[in-house]
C-alpha positions in Angstrom: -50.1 17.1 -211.2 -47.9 16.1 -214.4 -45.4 18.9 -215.3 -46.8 21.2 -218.3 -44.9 19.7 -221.4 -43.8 22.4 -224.2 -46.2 22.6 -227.3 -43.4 22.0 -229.6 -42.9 18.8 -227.6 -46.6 17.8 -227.8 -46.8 18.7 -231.8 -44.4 16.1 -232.2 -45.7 13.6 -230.2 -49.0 14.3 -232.3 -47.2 14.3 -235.8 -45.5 11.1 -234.8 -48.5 9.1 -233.1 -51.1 9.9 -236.2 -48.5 9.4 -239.0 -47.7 6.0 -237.8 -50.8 4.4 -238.1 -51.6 5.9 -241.6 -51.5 3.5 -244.4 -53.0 6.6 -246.3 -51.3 9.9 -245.0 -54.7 12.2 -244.9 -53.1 15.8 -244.1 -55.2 18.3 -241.3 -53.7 21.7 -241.3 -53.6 24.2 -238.6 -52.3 27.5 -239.1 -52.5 30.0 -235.9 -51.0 33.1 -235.1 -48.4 32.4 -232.6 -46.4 35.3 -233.1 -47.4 38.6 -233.8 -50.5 40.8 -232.5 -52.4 37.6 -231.8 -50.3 35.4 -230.1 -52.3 35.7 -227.1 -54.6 34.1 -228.8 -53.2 31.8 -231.3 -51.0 30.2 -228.7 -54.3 29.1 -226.3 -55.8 27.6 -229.5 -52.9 25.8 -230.8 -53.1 24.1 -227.2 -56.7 23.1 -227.4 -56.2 22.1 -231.0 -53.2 19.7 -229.8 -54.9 17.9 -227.1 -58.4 17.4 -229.2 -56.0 16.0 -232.0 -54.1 13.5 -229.4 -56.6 12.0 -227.5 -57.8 8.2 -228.5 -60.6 8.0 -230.9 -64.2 7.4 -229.4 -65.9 4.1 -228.9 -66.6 2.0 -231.8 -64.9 5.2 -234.3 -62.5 3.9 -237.0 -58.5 4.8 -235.7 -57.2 8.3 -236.7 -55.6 8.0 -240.3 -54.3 12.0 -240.3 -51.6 13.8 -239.7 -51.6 17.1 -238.4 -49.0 20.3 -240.2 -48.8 23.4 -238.1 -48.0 26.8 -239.4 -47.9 30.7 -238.0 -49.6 32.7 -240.0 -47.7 35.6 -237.8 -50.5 37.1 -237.0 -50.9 38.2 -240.8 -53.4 37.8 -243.3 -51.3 37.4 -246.5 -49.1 35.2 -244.8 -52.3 33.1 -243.3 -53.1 32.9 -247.6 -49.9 31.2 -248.4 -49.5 28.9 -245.3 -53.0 27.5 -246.0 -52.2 27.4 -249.7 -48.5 25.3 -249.2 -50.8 23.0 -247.2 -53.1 22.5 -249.6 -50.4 22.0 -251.6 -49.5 19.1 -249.5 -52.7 17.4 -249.8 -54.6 19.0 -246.6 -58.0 18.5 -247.0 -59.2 20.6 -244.2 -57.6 23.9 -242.5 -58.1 25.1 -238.8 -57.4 28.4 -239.0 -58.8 32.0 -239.8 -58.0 32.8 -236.0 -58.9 36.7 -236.4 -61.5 38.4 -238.7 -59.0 39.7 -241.2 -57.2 35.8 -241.4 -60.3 34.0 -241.7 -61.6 36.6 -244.4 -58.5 36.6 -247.0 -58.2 32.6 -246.3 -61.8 31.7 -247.2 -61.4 32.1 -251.3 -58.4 30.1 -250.9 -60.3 27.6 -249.5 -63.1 27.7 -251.6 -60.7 28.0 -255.1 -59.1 24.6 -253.4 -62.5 23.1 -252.5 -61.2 22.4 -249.5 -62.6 23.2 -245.6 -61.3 26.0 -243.9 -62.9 26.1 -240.0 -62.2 28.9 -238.0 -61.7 28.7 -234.0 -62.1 32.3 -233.0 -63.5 34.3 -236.1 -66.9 36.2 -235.3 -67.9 39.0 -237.4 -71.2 39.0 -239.4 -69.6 39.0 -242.9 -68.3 36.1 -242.9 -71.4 33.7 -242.8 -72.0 32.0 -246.0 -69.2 33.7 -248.2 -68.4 30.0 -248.9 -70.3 26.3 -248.9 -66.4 25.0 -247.1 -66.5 27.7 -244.6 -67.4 26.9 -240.7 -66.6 28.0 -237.1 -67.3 27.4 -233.7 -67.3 30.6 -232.3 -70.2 32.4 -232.4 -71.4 35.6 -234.4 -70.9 38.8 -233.5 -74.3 39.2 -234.1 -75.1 37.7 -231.1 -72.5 38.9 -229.0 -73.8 42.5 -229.8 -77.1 41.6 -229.0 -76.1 40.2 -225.6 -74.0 43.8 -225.2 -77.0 46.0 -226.1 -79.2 43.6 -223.2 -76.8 43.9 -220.3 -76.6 47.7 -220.8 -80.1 49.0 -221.2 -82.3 46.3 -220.2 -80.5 44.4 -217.4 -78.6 47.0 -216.1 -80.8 50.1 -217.5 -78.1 52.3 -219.0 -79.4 54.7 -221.4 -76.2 57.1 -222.4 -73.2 55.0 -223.4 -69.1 55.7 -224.4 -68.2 53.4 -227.0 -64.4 52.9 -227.4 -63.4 51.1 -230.8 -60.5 49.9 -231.9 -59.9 49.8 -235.4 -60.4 46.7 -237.2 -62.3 44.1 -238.8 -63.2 42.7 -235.5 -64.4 45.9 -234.4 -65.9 47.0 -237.6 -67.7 43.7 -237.9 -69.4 44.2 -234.3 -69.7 47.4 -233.0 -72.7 48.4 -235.7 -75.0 45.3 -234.4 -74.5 46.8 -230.4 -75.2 50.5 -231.6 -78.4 49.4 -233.6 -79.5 47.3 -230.7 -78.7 49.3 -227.8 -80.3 52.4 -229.7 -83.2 49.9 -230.2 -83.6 49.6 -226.8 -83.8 53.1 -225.9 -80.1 53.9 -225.2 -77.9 56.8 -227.1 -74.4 56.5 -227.6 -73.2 59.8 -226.5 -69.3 59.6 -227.8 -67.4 57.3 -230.0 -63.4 57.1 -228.7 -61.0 55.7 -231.6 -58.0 54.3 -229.6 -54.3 55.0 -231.3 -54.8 58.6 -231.4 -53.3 61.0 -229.5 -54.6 61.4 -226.3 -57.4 59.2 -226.7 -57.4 57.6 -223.2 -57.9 61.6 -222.0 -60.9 62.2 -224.5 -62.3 58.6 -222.8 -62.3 59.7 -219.6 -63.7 63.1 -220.2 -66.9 61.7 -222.0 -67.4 58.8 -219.4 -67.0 61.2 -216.3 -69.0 63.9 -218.4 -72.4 62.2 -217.8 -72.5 58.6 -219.4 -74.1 55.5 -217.6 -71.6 52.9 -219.4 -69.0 52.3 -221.8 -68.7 49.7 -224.1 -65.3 48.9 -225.4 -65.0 47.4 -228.8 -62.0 45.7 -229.7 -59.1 43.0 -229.1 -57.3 42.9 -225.9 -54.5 45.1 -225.7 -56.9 48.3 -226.5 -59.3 47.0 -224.1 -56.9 46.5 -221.3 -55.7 50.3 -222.0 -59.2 51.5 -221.6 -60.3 49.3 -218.4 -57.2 50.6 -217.0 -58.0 54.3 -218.2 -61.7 54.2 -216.6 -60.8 52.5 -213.3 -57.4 55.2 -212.5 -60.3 57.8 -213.6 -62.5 56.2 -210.9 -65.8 55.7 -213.8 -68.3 54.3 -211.3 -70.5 52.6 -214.1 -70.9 49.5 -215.7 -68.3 48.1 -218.7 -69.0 46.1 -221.0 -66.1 44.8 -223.2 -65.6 41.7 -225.8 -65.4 38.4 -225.8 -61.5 39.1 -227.4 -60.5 39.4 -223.2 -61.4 36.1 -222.5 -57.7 35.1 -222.7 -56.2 34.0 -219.3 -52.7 35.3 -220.5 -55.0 38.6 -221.1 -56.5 38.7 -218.1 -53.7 38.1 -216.1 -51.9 41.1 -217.3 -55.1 43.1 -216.6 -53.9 42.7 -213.0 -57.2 44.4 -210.6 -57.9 46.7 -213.9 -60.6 44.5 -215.5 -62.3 43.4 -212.0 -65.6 43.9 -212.2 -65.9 44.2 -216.8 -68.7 42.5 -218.0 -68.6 40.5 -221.0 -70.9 38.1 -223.5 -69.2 34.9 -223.9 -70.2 31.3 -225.6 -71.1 29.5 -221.7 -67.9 27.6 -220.6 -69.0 25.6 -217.7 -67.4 22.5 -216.8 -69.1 21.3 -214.1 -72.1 21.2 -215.8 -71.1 19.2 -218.8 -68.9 15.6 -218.8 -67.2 16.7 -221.8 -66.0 19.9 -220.0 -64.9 18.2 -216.9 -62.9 15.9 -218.9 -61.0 18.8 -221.1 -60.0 20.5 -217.9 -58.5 17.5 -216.2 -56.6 16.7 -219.6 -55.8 20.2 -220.0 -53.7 20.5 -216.8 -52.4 17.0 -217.1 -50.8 18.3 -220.2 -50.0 21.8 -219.8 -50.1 22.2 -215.9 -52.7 25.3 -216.1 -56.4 26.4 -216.6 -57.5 26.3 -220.0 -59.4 29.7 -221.1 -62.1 29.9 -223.8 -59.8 30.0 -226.5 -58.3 26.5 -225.5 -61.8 25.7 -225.2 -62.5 26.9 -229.1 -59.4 25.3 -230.2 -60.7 22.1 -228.5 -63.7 22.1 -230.6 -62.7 23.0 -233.9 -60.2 20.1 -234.0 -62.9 17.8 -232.3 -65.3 18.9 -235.1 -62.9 17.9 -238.0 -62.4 14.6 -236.2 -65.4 13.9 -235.8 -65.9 14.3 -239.7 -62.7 12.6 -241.0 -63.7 9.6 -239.1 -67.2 9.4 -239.9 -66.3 10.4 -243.4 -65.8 7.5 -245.7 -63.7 9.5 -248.4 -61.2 11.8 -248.0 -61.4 15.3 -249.8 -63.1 18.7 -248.9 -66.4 17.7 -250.5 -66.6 14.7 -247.9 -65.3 16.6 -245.4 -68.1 19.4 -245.9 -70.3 17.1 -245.9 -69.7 15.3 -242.9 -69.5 18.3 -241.2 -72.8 19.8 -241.9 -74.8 16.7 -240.9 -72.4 16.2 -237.5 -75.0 15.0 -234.8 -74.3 14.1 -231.0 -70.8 15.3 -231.0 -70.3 17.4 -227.6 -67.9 20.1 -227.2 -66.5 21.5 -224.8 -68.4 24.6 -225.4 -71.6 22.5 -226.5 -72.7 20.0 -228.9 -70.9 21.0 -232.7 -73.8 21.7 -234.8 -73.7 23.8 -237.6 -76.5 25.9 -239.4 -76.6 25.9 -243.4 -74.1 29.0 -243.6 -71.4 27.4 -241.2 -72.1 29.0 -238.1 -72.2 26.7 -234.9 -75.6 26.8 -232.7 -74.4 28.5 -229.8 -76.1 30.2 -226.7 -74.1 32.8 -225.0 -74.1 33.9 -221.3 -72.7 36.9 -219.2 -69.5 36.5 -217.8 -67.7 39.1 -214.9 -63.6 39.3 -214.3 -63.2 39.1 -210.8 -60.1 38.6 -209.6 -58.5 38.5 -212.7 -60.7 35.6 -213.6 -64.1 35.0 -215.8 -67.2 34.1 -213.7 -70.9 33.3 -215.0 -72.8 36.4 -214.1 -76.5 36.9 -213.2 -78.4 39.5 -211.7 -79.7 38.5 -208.3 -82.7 39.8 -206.2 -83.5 43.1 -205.9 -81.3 44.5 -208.1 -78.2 43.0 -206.4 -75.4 41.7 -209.2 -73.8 38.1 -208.2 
C-alpha cells in the first residue's frame, strides 16, 4: 500500500495539475472547517474533496480547465462569509462549503447576492431547502434522518418512552423537532429532554434513562454525543440508542473507544461493495491517504464530483451555468449514489440503519424473530 501523503501535499499537487492546463483560469472554491469545533469533520471532507478534484476526467469529458482555492472557515460562520466572499472575489464561480448548519446558513445570501453556487457536503437541517435558486447539497435532510430515528425506535424496535439528549445548536434545533413529531406520531412519549453543557447534566441523563425509559435519542454533533454514549454505557442503560448521523466520523468513532458499540444511527447507505463507483473511491482513498474513508470523505467525494460534473458539461462559466448544469445532472454516480437534485437543491437520497460495532459503522437490519444483526 502507497504511504498516506499529507493534504497540504496533495492541495498542491491539485492546484498545480489543474492550473496548468487552463488557458482560462475557472476558480472552484472550497472552504472547510479544519480547525476549530469541526475539524473532525472538515478535515475528512477536505480529503474526499481533494481526491474527487485530482482524478482524470471521464471518457469522452472535455479536460479540467479549474483550479481549486482552499480556505478554513475555522469552524466559524462569519469567517465562512468572508472566505467565500474573497473567493468570489477572485472569480470563483462555485463554493464547496457550508460544512455545518450554522456555515452553510450565513454563506447562502452571500452566494445568492454573488449569483454564484454554494454546495454544501454535510449540511442537513430542514431550513435550508430552497432559501436560494444557487443553493445545493449532498447530504440529505434532516427531515429524513428524523423520520428514520422516529422508525427504529417505536416501530422496529417498539420503544414507546424515550430520553432525548440535545445539544444546542442549529444542527440540533433543525432536527430534533421532526424525530419528536414523528416518534410521538407513532405512539411514543418523550419522557425527559437533557440539554448537555449544564451542570451535571450527564447525572440528570442517567437518572431519567434508568428511571423507566425504553431509549434515548441523542441529538447533536459528536463530542456531546460521545459524552452521552459514554454516560449511558458506565450507567449500564440496557436499552436501545439512537444517535446522529454527526458520529459517522472515523476519527469520532475511534475516540469512542467500546463506548458507542452497539449506537444505532440513520445514515445516507455507504456500501462499496455494492456499487463500482464505491469500490473504486475506497481503493483510491487508501492509495492516497493510507486509511478507510468514512462518510464524510464519502460526502466530500461527491460534492466535488457534482461540480465537476457541471463545469465540464457546462459550456460557460458563471454561477447561472453552473446552476444550471447542476440541476439537470443525469447518470453521474457517487459514491453515496447517483447526484441528482430535486428543484430546492436537495440530493435524492435513501437512507439506511447503521450500528458501531467495534468502533466501526455496519449496515444494520433486524433479523428473524426479533433477533438484531
Amino acid at each position: 500500500m502507497p504511504s498516506a501523503r499529507p493534504l497540504a501535499a496533495l492541495w498542491v499537487t491539485v492546484t498545480v495539475a489543474l492550473t496548468a492546463s487552463c488557458g482560462q483560469r475557472v476558480v472552484v472554491g472550497v472552504v472547510l472547517p479544519e480547525t476549530g469545533s469541526a475539524a473532525v469533520y472538515g478535515t475528512s471532507l477536505r480529503s474526499g474533496v481533494e481526491l474527487a478534484l485530482e482524478g482524470s476526467a471521464p471518457a469522452g469529458a472535455r479536460p479540467a480547465r479549474f483550479a481549486v482555492e482552499y480556505r478554513d472557515s475555522g469552524s466559524d460562520p462569519a469567517r465562512a462569509v468572508a472566505a467565500a466572499e474573497a473567493l468570489f472575489d477572485r472569480g470563483a464561480v462555485v463554493v464547496i462549503g457550508g460544512a455545518t448548519t450554522a456555515e452553510a446558513r450565513a454563506m447562502i445570501p452571500a452566494a445568492d447576492r454573488r449569483e454564484r453556487v454554494l454546495l454544501s457536503p454535510s449540511a442537513s437541517a430542514p431550513e435550508l431547502s430552497g432559501l436560494s435558486r444557487y443553493f445545493f447539497r449532498v447530504y440529505p435532510s434532516d427531515e429524513l434522518e428524523g423520520v428514520a430515528a422516529a422508525d427504529l425506535l417505536a416501530v422496529t424496535l417498539g420503544a414507546r418512552r424515550v430520553v432525548v439528549v440535545e445539544e444546542e445548536n442549529d444542527y440540533s434545533r433543525g432536527l430534533l423537532p421532526v424525530f419528536v413529531a414523528e416518534f410521538s406520531s407513532r405512539g411514543g412519549q418523550m419522557v425527559a429532554s437533557i440539554h448537555t453543557g449544564g451542570a451535571g447534566w450527564q447525572r440528570s441523563l442517567l437518572d431519567a434513562a434508568l428511571g423507566g425509559a425504553d431509549a434515548v435519542y441523542v441529538c447533536g454533533y459528536g463530542d456531546a454525543t460521545l459524552e452521552a454514549l459514554r454516560t449511558l454505557r458506565v450507567g449500564s442503560f440496557a436499552g436501545p440508542v439512537c444517535a446522529t448521523s454527526a458520529i459517522g466520523s472515523s476519527a469520532l468513532l475511534q475516540r469512542a473507544g467500546g463506548f458507542a458499540d452497539g449506537a444505532y444511527l440513520p445514515l445516507a447507505t455507504f456500501d462499496p461493495a455494492a456499487a463500482p463507483a464505491g469500490a473504486d473511491f475506497v481503493v483510491r482513498y487508501r492509495g492516497e491517504f493510507g486509511l478507510a474513508p468514512d462518510v464524510y470523505a464519502a460526502h466530500g467525494f461527491d460534492a466535488a464530483l457534482a461540480v465537476r460534473a457541471a463545469l465540464e458539461r457546462g459550456r460557460e462559466r458563471s454561477g447561472d451555468a453552473v446552476r444550471d448544469a447542476l440541476r439537470s445532472l443525469s447518470g453521474v454516480a457517487g459514491v453515496m449514489g447517483e447526484l441528482v437534485f430535486d428543484d430546492l437543491g436537495n440530493v435524492r437520497r435513501q437512507l439506511g440503519i447503521y450500528r458501531v460495532r467495534g468502533g466501526r459503522l455496519e449496515p444494520w437490519q433486524r433479523g428473524p424473530a426479533g433477533a438484531s444483526r
